[in-house]
PDB file of N, CA, C and O in Angstrom:
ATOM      1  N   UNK A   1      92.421 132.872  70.868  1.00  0.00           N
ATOM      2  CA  UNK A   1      91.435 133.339  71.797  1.00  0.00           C
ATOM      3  C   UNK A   1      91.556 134.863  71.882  1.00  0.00           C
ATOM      4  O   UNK A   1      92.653 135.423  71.876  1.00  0.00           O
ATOM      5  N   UNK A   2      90.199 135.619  71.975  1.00  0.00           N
ATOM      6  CA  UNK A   2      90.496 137.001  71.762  1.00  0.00           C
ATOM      7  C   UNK A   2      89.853 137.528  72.979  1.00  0.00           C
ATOM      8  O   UNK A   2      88.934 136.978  73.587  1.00  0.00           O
ATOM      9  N   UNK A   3      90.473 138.746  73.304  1.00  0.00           N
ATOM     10  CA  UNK A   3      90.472 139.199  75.000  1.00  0.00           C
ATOM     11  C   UNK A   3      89.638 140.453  74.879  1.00  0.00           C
ATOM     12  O   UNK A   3      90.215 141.252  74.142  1.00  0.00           O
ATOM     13  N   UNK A   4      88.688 140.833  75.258  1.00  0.00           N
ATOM     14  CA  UNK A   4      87.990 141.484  75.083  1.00  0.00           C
ATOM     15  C   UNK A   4      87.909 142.646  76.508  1.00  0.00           C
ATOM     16  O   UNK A   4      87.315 142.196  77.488  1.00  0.00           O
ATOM     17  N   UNK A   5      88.547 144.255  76.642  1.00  0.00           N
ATOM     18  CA  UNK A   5      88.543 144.927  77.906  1.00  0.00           C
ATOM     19  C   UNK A   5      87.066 145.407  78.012  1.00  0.00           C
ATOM     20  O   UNK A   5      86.436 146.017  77.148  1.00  0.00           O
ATOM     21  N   UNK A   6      86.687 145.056  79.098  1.00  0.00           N
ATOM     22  CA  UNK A   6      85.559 145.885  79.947  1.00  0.00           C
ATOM     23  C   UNK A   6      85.723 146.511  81.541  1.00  0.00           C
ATOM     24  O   UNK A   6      85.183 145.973  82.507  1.00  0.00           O
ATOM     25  N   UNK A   7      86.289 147.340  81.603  1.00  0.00           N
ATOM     26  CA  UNK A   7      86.535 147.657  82.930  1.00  0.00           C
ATOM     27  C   UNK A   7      88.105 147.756  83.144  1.00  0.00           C
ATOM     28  O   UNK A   7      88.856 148.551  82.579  1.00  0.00           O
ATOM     29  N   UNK A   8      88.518 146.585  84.266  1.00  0.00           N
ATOM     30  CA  UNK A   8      89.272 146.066  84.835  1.00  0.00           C
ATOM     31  C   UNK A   8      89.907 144.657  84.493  1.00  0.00           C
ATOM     32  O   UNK A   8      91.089 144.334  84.608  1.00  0.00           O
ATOM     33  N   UNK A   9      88.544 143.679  83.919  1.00  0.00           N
ATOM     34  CA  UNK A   9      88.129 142.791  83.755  1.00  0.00           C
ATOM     35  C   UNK A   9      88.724 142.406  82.432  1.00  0.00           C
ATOM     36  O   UNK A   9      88.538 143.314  81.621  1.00  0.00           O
ATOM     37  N   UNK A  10      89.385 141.368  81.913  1.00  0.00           N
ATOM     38  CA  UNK A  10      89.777 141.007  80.618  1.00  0.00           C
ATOM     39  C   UNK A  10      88.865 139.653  80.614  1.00  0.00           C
ATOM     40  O   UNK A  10      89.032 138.850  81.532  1.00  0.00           O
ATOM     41  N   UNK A  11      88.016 139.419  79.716  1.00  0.00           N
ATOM     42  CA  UNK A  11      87.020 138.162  79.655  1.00  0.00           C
ATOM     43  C   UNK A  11      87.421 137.933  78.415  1.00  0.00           C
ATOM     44  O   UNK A  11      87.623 138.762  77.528  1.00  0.00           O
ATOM     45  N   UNK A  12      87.566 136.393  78.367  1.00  0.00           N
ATOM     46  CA  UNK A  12      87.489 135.606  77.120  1.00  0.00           C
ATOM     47  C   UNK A  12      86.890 135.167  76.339  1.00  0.00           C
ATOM     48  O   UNK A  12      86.460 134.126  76.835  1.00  0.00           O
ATOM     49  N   UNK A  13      86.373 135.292  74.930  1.00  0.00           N
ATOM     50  CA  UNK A  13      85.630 135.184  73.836  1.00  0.00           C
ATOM     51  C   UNK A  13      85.817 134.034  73.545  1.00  0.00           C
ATOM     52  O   UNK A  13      86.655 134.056  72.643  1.00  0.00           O
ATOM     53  N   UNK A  14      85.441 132.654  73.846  1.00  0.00           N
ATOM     54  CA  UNK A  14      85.563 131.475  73.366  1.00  0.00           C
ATOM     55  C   UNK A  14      84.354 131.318  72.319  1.00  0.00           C
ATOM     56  O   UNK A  14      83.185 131.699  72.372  1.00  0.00           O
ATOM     57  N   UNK A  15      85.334 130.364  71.006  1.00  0.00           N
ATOM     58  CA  UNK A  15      84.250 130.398  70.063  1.00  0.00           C
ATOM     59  C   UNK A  15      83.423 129.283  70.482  1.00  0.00           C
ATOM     60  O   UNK A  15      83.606 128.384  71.303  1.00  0.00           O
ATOM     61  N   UNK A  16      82.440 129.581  69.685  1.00  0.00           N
ATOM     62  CA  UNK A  16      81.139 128.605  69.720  1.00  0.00           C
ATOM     63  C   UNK A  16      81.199 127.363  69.137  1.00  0.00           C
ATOM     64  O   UNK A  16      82.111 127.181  68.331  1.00  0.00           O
ATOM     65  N   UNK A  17      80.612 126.679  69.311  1.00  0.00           N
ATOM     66  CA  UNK A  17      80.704 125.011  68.571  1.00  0.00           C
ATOM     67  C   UNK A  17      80.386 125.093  67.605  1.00  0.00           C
ATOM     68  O   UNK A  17      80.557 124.074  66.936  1.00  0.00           O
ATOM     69  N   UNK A  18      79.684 126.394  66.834  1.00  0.00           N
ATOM     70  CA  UNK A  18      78.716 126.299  65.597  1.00  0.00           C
ATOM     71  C   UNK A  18      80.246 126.927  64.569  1.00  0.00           C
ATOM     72  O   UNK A  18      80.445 126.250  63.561  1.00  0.00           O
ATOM     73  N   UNK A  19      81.168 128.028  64.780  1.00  0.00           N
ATOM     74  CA  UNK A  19      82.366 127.973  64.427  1.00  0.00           C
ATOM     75  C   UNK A  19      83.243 126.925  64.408  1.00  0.00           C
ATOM     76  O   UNK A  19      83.701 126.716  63.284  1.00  0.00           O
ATOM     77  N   UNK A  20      83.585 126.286  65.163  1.00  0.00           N
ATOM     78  CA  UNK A  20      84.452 125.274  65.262  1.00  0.00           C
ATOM     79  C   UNK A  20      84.207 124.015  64.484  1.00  0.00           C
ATOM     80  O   UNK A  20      85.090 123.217  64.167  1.00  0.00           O
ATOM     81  N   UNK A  21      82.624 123.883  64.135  1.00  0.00           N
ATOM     82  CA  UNK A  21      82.032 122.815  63.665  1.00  0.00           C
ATOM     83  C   UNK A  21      82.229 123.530  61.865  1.00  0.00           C
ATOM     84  O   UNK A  21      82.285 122.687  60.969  1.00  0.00           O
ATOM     85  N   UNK A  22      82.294 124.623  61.574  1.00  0.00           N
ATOM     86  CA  UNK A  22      82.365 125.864  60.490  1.00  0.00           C
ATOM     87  C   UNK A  22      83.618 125.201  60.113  1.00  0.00           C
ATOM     88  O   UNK A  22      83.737 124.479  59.124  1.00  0.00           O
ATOM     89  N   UNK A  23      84.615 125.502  61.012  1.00  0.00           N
ATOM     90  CA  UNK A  23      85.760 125.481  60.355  1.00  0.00           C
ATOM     91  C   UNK A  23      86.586 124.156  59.763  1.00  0.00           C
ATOM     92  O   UNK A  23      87.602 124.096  59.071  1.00  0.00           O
ATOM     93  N   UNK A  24      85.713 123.103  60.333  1.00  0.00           N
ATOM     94  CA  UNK A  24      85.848 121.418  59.911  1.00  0.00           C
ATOM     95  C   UNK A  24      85.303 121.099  58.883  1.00  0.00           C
ATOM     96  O   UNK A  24      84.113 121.388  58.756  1.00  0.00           O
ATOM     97  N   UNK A  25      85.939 120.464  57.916  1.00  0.00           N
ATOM     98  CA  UNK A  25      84.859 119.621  56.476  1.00  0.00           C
ATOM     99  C   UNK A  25      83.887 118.510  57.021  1.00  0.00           C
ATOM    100  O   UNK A  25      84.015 118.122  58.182  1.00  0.00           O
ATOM    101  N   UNK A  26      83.291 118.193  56.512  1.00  0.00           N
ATOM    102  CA  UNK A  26      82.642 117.142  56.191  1.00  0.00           C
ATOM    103  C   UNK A  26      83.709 115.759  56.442  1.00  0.00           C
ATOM    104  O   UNK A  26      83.595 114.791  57.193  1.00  0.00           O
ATOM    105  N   UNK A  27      84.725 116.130  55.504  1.00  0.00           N
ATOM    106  CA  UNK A  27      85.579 114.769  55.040  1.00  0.00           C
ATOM    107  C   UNK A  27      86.619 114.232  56.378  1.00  0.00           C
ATOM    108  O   UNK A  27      86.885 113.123  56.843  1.00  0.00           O
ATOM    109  N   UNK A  28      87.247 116.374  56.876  1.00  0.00           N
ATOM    110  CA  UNK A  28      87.636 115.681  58.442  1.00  0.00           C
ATOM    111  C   UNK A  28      86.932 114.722  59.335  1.00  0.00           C
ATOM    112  O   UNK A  28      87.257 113.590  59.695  1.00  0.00           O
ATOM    113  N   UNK A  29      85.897 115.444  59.603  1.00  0.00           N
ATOM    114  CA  UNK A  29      84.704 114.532  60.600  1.00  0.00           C
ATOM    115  C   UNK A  29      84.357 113.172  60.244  1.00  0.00           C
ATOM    116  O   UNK A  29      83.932 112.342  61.048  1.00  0.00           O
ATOM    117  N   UNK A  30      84.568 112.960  58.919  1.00  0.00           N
ATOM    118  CA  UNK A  30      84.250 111.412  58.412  1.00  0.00           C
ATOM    119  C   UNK A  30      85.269 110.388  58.792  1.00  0.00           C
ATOM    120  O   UNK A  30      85.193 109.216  59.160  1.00  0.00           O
ATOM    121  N   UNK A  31      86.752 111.658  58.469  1.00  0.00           N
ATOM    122  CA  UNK A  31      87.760 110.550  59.081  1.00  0.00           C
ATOM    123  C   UNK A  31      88.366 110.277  60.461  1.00  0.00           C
ATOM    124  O   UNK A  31      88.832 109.254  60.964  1.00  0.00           O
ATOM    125  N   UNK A  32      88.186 111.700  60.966  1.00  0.00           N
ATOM    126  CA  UNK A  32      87.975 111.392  62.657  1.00  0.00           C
ATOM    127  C   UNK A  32      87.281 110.381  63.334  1.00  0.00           C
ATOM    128  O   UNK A  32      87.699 109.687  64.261  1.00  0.00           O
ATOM    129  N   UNK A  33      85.874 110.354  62.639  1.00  0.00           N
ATOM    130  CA  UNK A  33      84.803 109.371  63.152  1.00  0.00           C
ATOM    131  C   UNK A  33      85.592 108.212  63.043  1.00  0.00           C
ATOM    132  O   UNK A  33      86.189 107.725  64.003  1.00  0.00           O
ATOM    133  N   UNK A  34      85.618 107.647  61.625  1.00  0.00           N
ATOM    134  CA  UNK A  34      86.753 106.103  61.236  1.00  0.00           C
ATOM    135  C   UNK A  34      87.522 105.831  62.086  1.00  0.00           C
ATOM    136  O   UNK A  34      87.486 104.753  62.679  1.00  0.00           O
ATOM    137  N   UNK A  35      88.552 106.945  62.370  1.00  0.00           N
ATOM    138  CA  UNK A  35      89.749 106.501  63.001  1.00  0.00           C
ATOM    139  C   UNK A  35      89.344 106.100  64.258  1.00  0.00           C
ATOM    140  O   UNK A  35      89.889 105.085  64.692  1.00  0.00           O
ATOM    141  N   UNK A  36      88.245 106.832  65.179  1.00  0.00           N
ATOM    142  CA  UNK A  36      87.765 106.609  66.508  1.00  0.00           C
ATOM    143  C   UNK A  36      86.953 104.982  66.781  1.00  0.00           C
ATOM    144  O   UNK A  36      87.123 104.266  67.769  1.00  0.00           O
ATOM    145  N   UNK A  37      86.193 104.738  65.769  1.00  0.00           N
ATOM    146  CA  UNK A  37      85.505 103.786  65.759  1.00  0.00           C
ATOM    147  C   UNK A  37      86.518 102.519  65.079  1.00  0.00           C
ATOM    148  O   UNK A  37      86.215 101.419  65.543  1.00  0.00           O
ATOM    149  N   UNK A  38      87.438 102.489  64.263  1.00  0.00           N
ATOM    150  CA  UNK A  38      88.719 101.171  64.440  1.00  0.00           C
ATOM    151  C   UNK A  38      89.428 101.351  65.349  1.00  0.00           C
ATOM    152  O   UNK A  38      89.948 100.270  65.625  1.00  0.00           O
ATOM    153  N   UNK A  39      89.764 102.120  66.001  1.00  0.00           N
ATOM    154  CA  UNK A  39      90.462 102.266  67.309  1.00  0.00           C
ATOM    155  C   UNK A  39      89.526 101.411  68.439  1.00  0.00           C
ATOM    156  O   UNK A  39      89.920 100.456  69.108  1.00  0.00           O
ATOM    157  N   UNK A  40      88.492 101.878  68.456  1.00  0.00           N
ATOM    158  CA  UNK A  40      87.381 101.321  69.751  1.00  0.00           C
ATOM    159  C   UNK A  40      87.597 100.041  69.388  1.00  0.00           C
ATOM    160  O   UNK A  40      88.143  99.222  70.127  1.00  0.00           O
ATOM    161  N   UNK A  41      87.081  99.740  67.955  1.00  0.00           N
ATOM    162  CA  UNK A  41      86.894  98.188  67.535  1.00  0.00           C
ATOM    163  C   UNK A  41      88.494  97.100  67.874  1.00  0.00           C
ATOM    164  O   UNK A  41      88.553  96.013  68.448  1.00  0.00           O
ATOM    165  N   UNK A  42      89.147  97.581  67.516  1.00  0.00           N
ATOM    166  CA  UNK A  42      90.477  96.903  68.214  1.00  0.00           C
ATOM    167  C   UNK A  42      90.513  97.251  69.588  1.00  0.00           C
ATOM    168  O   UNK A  42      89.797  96.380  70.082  1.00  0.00           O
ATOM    169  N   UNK A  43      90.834  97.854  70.357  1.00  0.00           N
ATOM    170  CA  UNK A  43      90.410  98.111  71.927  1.00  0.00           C
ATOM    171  C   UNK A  43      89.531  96.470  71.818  1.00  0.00           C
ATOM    172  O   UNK A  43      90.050  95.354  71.812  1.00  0.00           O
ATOM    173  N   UNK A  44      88.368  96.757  71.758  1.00  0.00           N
ATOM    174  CA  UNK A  44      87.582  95.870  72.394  1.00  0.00           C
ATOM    175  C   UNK A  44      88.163  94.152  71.903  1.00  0.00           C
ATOM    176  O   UNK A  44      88.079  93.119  72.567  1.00  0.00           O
ATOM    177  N   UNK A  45      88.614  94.308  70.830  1.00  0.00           N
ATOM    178  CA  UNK A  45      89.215  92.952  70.078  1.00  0.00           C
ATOM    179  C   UNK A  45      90.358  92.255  70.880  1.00  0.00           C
ATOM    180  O   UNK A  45      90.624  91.074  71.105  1.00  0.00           O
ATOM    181  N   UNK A  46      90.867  93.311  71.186  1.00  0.00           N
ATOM    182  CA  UNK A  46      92.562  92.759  72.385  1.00  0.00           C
ATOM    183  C   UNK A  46      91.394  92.136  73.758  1.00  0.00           C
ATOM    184  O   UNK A  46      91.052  90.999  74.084  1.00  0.00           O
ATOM    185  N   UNK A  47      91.095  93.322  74.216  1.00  0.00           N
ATOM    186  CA  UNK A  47      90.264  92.721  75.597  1.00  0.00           C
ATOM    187  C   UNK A  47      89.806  91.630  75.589  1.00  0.00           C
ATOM    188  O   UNK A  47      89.931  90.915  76.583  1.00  0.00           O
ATOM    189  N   UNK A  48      89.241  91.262  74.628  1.00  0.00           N
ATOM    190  CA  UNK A  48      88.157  90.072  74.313  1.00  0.00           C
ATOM    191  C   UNK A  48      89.388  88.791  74.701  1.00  0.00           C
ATOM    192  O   UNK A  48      89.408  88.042  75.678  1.00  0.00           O
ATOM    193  N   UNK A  49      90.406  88.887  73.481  1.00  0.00           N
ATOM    194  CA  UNK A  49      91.271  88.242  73.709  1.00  0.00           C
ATOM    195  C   UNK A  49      92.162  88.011  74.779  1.00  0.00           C
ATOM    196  O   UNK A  49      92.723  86.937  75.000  1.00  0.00           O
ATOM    197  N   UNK A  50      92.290  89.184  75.520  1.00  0.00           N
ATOM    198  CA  UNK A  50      92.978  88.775  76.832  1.00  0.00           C
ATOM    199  C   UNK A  50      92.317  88.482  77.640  1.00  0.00           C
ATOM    200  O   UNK A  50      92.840  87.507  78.179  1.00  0.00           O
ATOM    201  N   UNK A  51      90.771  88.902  78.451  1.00  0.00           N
ATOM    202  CA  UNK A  51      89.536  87.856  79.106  1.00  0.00           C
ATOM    203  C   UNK A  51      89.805  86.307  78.765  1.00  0.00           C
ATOM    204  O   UNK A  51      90.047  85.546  79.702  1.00  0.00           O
ATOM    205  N   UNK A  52      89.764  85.788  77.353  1.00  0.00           N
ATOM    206  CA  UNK A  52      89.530  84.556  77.225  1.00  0.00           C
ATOM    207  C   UNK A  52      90.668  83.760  77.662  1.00  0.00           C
ATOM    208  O   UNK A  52      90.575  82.749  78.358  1.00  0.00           O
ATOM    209  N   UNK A  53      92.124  84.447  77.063  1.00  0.00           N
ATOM    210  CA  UNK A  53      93.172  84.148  77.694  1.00  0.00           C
ATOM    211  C   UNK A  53      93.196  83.607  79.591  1.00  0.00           C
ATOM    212  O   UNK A  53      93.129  82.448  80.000  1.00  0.00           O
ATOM    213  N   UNK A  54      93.279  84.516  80.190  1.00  0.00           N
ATOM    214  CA  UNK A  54      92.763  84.705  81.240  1.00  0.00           C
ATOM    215  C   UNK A  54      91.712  83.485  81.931  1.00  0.00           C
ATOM    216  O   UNK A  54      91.974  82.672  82.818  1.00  0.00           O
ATOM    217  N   UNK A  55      90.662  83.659  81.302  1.00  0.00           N
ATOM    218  CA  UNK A  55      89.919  82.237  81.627  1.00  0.00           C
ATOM    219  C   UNK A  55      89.888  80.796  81.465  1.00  0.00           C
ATOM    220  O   UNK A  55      89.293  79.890  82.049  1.00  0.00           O
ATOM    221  N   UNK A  56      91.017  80.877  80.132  1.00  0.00           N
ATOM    222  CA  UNK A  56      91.419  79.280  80.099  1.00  0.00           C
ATOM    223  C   UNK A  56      92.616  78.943  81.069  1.00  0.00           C
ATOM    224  O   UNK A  56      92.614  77.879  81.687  1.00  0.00           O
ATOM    225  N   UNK A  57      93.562  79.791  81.187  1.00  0.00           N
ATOM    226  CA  UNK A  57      94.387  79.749  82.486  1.00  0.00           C
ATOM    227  C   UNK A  57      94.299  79.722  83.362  1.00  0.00           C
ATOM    228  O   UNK A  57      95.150  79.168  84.057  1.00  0.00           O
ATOM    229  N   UNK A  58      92.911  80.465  84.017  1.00  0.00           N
ATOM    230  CA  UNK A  58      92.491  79.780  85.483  1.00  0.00           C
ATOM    231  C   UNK A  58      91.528  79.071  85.434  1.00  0.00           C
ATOM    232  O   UNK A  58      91.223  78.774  86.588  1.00  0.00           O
ATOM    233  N   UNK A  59      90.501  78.380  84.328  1.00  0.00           N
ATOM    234  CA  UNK A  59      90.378  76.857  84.209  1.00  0.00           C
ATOM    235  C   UNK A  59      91.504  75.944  84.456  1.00  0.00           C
ATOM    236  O   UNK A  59      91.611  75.081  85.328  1.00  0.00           O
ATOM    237  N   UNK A  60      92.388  76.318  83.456  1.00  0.00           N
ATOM    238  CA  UNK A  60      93.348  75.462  83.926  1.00  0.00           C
ATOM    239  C   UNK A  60      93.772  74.717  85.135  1.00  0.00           C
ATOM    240  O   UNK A  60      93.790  73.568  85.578  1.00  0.00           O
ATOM    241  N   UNK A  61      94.196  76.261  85.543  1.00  0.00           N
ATOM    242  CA  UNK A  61      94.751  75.763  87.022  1.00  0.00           C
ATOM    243  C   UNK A  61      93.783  74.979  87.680  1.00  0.00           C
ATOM    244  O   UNK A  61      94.255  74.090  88.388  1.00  0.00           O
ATOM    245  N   UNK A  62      92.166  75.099  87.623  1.00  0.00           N
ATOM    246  CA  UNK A  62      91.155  74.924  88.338  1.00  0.00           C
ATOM    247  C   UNK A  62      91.379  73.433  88.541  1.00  0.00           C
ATOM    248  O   UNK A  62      91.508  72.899  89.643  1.00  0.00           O
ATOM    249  N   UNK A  63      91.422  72.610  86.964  1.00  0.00           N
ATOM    250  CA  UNK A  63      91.005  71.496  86.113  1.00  0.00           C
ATOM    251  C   UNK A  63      92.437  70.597  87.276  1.00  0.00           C
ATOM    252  O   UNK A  63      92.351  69.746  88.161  1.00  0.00           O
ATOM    253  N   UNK A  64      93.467  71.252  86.740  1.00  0.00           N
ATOM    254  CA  UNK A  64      94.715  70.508  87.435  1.00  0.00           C
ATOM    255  C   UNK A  64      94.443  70.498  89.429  1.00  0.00           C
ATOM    256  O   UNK A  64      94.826  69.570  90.142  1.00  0.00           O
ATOM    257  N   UNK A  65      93.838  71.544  89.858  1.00  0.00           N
ATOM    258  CA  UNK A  65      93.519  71.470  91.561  1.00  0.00           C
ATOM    259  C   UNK A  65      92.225  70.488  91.350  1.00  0.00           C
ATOM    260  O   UNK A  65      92.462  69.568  92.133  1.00  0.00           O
ATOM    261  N   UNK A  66      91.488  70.318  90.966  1.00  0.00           N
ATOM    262  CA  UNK A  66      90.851  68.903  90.564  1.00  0.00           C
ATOM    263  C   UNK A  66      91.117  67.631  90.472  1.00  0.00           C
ATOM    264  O   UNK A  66      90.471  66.640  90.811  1.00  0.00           O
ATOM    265  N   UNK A  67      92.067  67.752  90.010  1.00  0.00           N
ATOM    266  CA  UNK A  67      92.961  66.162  89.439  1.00  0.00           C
ATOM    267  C   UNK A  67      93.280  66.055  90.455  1.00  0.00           C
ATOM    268  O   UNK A  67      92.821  65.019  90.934  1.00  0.00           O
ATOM    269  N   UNK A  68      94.121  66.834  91.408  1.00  0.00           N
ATOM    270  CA  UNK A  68      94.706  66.682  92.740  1.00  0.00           C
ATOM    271  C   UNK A  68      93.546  66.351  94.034  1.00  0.00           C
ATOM    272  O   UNK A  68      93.798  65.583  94.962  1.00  0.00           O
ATOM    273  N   UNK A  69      92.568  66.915  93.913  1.00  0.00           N
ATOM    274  CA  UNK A  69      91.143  66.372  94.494  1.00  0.00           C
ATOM    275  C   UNK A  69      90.618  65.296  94.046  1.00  0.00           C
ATOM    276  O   UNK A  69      89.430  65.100  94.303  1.00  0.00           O
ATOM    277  N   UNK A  70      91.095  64.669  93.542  1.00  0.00           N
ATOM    278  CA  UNK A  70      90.259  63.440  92.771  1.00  0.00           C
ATOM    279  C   UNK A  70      89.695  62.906  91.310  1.00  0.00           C
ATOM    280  O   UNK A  70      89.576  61.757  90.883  1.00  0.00           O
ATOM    281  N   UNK A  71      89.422  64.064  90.767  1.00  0.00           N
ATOM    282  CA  UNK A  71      88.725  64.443  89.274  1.00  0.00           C
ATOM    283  C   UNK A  71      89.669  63.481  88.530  1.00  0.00           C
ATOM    284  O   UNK A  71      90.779  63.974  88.327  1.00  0.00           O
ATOM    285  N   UNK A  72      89.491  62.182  88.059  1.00  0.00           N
ATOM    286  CA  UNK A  72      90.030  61.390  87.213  1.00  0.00           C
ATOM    287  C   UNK A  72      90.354  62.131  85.833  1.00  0.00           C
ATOM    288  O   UNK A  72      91.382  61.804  85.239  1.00  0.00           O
ATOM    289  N   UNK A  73      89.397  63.259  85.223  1.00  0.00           N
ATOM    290  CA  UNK A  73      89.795  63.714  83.996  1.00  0.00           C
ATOM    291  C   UNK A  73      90.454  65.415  84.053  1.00  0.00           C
ATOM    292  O   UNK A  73      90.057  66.403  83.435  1.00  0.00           O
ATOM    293  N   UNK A  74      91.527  65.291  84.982  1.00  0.00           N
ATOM    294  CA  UNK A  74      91.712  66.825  85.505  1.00  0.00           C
ATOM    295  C   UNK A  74      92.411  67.207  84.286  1.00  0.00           C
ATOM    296  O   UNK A  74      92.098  67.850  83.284  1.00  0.00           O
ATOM    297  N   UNK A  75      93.440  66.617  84.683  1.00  0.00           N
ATOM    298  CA  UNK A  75      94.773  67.139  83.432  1.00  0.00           C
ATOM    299  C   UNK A  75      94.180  66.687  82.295  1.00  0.00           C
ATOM    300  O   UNK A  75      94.213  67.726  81.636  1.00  0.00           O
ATOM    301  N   UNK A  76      93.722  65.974  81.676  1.00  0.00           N
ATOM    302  CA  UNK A  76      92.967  66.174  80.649  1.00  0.00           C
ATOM    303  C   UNK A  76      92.625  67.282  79.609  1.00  0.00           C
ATOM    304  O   UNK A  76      92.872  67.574  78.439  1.00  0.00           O
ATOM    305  N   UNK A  77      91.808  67.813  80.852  1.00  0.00           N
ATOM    306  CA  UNK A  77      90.724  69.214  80.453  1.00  0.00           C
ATOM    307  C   UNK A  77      91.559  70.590  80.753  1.00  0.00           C
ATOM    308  O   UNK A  77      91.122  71.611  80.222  1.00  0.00           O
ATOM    309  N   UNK A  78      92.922  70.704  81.701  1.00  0.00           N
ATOM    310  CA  UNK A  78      93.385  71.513  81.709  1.00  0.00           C
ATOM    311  C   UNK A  78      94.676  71.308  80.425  1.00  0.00           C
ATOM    312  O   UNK A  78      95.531  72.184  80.296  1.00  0.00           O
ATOM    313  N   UNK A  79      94.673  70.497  79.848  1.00  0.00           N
ATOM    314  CA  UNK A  79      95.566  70.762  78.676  1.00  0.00           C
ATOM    315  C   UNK A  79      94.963  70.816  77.447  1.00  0.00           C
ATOM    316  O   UNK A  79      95.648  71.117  76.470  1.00  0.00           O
ATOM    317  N   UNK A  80      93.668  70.548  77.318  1.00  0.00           N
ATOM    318  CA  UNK A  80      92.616  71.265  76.272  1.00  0.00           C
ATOM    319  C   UNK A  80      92.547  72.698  76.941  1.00  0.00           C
ATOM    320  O   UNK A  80      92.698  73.439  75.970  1.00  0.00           O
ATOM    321  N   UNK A  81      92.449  73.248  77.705  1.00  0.00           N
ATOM    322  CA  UNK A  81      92.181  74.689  77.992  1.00  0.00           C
ATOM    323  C   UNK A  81      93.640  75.223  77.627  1.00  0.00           C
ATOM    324  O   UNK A  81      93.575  76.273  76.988  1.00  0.00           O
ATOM    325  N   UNK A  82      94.684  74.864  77.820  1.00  0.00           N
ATOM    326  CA  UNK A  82      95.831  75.448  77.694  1.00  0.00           C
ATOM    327  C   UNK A  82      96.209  75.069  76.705  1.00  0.00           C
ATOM    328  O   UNK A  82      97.409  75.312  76.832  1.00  0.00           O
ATOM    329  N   UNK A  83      96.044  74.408  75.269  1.00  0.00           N
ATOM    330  CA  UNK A  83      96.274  74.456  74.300  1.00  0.00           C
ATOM    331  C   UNK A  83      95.091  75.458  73.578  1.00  0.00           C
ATOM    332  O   UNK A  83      95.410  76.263  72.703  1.00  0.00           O
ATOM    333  N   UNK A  84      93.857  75.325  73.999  1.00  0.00           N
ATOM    334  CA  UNK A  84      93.046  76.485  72.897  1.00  0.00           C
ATOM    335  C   UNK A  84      93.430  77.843  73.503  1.00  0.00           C
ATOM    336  O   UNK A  84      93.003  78.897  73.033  1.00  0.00           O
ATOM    337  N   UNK A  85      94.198  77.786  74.493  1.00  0.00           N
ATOM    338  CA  UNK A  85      94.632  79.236  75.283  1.00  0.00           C
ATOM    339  C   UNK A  85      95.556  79.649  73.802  1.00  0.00           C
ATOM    340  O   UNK A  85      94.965  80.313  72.950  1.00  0.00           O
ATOM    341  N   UNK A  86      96.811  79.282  73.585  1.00  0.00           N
ATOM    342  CA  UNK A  86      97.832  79.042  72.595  1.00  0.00           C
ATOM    343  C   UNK A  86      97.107  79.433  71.047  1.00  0.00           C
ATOM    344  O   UNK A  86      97.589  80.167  70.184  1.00  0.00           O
ATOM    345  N   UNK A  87      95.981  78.794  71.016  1.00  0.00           N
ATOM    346  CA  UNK A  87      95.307  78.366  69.793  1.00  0.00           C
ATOM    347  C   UNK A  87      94.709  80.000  69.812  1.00  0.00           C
ATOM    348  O   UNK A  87      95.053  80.889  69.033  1.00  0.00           O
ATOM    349  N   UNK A  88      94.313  80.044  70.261  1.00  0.00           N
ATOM    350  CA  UNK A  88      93.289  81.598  70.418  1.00  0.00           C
ATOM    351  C   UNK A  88      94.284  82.765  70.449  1.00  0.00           C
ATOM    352  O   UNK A  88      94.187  83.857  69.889  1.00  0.00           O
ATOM    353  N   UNK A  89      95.309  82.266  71.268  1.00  0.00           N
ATOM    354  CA  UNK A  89      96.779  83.644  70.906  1.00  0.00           C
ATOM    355  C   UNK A  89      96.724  84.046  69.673  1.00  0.00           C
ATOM    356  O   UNK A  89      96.368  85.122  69.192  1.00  0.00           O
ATOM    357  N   UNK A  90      97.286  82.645  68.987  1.00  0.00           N
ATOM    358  CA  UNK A  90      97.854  82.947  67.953  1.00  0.00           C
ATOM    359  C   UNK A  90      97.070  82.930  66.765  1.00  0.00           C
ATOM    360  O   UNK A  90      97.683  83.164  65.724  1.00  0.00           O
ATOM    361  N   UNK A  91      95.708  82.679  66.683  1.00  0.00           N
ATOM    362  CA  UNK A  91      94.810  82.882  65.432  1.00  0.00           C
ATOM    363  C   UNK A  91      93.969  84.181  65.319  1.00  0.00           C
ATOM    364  O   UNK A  91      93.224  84.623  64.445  1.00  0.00           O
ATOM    365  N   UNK A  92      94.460  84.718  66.800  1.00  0.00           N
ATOM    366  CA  UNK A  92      93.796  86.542  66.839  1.00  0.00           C
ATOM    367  C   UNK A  92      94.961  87.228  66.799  1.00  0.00           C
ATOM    368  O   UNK A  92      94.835  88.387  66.404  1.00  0.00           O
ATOM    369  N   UNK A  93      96.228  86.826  67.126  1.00  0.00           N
ATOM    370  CA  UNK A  93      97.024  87.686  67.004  1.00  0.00           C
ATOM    371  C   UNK A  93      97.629  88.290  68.502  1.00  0.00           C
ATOM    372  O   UNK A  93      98.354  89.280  68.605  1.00  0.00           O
ATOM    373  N   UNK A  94      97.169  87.481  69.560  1.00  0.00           N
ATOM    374  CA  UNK A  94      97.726  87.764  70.557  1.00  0.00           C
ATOM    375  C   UNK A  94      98.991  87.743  71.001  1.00  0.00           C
ATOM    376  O   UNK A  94      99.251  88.121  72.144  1.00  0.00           O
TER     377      UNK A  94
END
């Protein structure tokens, strides 16, 4: 950054975007972009996976406070939810 005297006053010369954009290739920006956009794409891939997680476990629980209310097919349906819970871990990589 270069300091430029007028006065009293020392003001700063910040470069412009049209330099900064100058001093980058093509090929940086291509791979910046990549890296940003598989980054996002995993981001969103975990989330996905931990939401679903998440929702078969409190099905679960739901399915089993059911059974305890009456629901003849409680535990049933909460051990299909808690096995594709397992199932979904481990075929995404959770």
């Amino acid at each position: 950054m270069k300091f430029i005297l007028s006065g009293d006053v020392f003001k700063p010369v910040l470069p412009t975007p049209i330099d900064v954009i100058d001093n980058l290739t093509k090929e940086q920006i291509k791979q910046q972009t990549h890296e940003i956009l598989l980054t996002t794409l995993q981001a969103i891939g975990e989330f996905t996976v931990d939401i679903i997680g998440a929702v078969t476990l409190i099905g679960s629980g739901m399915c089993i406070l059911f059974k305890v209310a009456g629901w003849d097919d409680g535990y049933k349906w909460a051990g299909v939810l808690f096995t594709a819970n397992i199932l979904i871990k481990y075929l995404f990589g959770g």
